[in-house]
N, C-alpha and C positions, 0 to 999 in steps of 0.2 A: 309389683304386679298384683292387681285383682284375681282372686279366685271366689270359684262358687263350687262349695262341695253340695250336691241333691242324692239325696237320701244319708242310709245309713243307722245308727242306732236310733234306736225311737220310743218315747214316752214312756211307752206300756211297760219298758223293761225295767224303769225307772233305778238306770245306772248300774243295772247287776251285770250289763257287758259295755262297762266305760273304756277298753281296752279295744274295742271292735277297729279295723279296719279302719272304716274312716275318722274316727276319730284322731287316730296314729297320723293320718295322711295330713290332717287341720295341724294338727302341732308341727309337722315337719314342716309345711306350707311358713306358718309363720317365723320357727325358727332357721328357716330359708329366707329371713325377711319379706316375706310376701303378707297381702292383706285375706283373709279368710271370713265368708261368710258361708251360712249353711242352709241347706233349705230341706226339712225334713216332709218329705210329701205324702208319707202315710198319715202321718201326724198332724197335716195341714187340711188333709181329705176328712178326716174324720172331724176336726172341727169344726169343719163346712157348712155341716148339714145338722139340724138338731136334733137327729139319729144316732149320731156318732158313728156312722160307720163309715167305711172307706168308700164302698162302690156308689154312696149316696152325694159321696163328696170331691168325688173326683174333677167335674166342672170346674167345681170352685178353685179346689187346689193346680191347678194348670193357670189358671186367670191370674194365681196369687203369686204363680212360679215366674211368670211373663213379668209380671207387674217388680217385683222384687229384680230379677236380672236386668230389666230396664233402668230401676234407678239403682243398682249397684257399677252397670256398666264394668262384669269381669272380662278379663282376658283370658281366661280359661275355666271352661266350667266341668266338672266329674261327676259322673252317673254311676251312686253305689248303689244297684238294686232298685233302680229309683220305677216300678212299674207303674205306678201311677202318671207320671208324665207321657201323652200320646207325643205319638209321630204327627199329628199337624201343628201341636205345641211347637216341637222340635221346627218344623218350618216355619213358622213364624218369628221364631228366636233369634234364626240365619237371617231373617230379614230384617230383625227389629237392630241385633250385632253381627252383621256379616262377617266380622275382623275376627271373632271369637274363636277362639280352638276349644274343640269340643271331644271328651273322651268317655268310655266307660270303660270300670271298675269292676265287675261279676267276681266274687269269692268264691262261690259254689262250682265243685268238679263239672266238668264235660257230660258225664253220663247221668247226671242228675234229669230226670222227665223234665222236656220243655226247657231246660238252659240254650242250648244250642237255638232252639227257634227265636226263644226271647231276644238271645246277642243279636241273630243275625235280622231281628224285624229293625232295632236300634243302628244296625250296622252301619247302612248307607249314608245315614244321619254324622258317623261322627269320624272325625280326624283319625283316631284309632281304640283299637279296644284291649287294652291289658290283662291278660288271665294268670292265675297262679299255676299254671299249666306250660308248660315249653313245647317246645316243638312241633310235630307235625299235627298235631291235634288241635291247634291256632289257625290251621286252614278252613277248618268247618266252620268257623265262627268270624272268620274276617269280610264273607260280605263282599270282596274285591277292595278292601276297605285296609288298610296296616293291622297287624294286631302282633302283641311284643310280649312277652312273660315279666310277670313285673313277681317278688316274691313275698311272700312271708315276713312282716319285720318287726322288729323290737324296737321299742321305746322307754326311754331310761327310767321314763317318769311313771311308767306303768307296772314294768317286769323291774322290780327295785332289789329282790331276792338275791342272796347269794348263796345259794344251797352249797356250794360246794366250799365254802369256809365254816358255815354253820353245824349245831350240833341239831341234826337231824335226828325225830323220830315216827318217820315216816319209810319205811325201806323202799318202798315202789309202791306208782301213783296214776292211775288214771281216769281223765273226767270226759265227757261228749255229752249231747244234750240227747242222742236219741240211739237207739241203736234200730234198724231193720226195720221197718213196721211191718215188712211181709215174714220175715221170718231166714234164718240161715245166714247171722250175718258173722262174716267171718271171726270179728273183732271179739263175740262171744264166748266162741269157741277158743280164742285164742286167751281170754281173760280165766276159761276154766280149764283148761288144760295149765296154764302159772297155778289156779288154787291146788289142783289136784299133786304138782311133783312140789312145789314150795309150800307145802302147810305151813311152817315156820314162821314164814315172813310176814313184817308187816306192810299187809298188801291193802290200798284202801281203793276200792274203786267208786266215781260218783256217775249214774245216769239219771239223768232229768226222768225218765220215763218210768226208771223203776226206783231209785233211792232218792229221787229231789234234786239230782243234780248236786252240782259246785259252782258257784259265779261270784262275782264282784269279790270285794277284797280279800273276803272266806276264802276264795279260789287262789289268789297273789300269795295269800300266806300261808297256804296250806303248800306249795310249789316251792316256796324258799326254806322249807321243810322237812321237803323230800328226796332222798337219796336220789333216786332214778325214775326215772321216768318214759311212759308208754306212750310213741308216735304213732297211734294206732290211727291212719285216714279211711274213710269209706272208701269202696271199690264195689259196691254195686247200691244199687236202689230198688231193691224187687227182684224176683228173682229173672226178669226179663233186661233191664236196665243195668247191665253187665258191662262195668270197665274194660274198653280194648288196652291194649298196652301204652299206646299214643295219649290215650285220656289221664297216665299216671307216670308220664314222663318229666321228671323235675316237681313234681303236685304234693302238696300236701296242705292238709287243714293248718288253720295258724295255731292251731298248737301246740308246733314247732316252733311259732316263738316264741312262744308263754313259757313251755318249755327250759329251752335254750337262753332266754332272756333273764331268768332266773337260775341261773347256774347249776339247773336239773341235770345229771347224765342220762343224756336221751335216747332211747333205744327207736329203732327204724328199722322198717323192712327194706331189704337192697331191690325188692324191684320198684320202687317209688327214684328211685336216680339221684336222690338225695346227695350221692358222692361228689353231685356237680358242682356241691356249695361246702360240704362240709369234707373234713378227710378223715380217715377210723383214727387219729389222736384227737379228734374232736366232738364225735356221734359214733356210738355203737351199731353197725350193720347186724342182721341179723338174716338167716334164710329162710329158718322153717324155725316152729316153735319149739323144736327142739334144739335148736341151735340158739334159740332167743333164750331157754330154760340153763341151759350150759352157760352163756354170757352173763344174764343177772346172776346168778350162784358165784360165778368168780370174782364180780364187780363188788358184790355186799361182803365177800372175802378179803378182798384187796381195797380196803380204803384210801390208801393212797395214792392208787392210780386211779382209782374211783374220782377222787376231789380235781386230780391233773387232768384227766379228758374233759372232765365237767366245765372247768374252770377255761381251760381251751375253747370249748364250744361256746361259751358263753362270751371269750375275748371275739372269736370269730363273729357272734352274730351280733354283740353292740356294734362293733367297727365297721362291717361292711355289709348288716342285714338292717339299716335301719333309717325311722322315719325321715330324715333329714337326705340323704339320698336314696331313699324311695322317690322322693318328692324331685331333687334335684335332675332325676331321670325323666322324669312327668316333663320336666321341663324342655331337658335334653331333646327328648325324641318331640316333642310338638311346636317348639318355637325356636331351638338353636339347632344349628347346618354340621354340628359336629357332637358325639360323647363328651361330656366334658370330665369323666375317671371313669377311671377300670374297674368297673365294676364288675362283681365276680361272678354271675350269672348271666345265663345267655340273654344276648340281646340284640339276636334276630330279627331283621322284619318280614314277615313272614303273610302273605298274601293268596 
């Protein structure tokens, strides 16, 4: 089968997030035996134009998106983030491959400004829209249209780490590129309340905003490193743009799989429903940060049920969190009339 993955990683970041999403998805694709091309349209926008910039280049890059799925002639084509592509592109695509099944991909939570509008301008446009979100929170963003939770995955060739064999010295570990930019954001709080009861430990944390961040291989290796590790996801954007419960059902940033893929023991707050996928021999629950401060303290105590959960979570999400039926599902729900595995996450169609 032809695929056409549009958007996704892009230039600018030159390979410091070769583990993103759709990249995971192009590998699974092929070692699904399928054909993969890719069409990066921020990337395409801004060479357009001898401005270099995206909104200068947008025309072009549509003309180029057309022109490429024409002579690719896929059978199924995915939209990661691709905003640069309008909705008359999208109609004319349907005319140019009426046969084509056509999906989007969204990474980012429910509550993030403007997600939900974006999905649902796309919506009408496409066969179905996959969120790393379950449940009833799939309604806002389907449009009248399917929309299915698709999750979080590891890829062998990325997350290559086996923290939990290794001699780690790293005791616990967290990285995100941003934290808040209005201010109050929980994960802050919860990173200073760990320095404040664990002085002890070594605790490293990386934010883009204030210490430069952690990315590309620095980030792989510094993961297969580290004893345990913080699933710390956003739950608000502002202090208006506030997570309902629905927006954080089954949800979490990918990494959980960075995490998890690298045989990190990963700690999780129990109201992200995480339990759907993993079970407490495989991911640490936690409820409050006190109860999160209680949990790491035992775990850096007990190393060898430290290495057993880890190594657990990590057999759970190579086998049944990852790119190869990721993909195999992509397939499942848009071109076969039945599931073809059990897979361990919901997968609802939800309208």
């Amino acid at each position: 089968m032809q695929v056409m993955i549009v958007g996704g990683n892009q230039m600018k970041y030159v390979a410091s997030r070769y583990y993103d999403y759709a990249n995971k998805l192009a590998n699974g694709f092929v070692r699904n035996n399928h054909t993969v091309i890719r069409f990066f349209d921020r990337d395409i926008a801004r060479m357009s134009n001898i401005f270099r910039t995206r909104k200068l280049g947008i025309s072009g890059a549509n003309k180029k998106f057309l022109q490429q799925a024409s002579s690719f002639q896929p059978t199924l084509i995915l939209f990661i983030h691709a905003d640069v592509i309008q909705l008359e592109t999208l109609e004319r695509l349907k005319e140019i491959l009426p046969a084509a099944k056509l999906a989007q991909i969204p990474i980012d939570p429910l509550f993030i400004p403007g997600n939900v509008d974006r999905l649902k301008t796309k919506g009408p446009m496409m066969d179905a829209t996959f969120l790393t979100t379950a449940g009833e929170g799939l309604r806002r963003i389907s449009s009248g249209r399917p929309a299915y939770y698709i999750p979080n995955i590891t890829d062998p060739s990325m997350e290559t780490g086996r923290a939990f064999d290794g001699k780690c010295d790293v005791d616990l570990i967290f990285a995100c590129g941003s934290f808040d930019r209005e201010g109050g954001d929980p994960r802050k709080s919860t990173l200073e309340h760990i320095r404040e009861h664990l002085p002890e430990i070594n605790f490293t944390c990386h934010v883009e905003k204030e210490t430069g961040g952690l990315w590309g291989a620095d980030y792989m290796d510094a993961l297969g490193r580290s004893k345990c590790g913080l699933n710390l996801s956003r739950e608000r954007e502002g202090p208006i743009n506030l997570a309902k419960p629905e927006d954080l059902y089954v949800y979490s940033s990918d990494r959980v799989a960075n995490l998890t893929g690298n045989g990190v023991l990963t700690f999780t707050h129990s109201k992200y429903n995480l339990d759907k996928l993993f079970t407490k021999d495989e991911m640490v629950f936690y409820d409050s940060n006190n109860d999160l401060i209680e949990k790491i303290a035992h775990f850096l105590k007990n190393d060898e049920e430290r290495r057993r959960i880890a190594k657990n979570g990590w057999k759970k999400a190579r086998r049944e969190l990852n790119e190869r039926l990721a993909t195999q599902y992509i397939v499942d729900v848009l071109l076969r009339e039945n599931i073809s595995y059990s897979y361990i996450w919901p997968t609802e169609r939800v309208i």
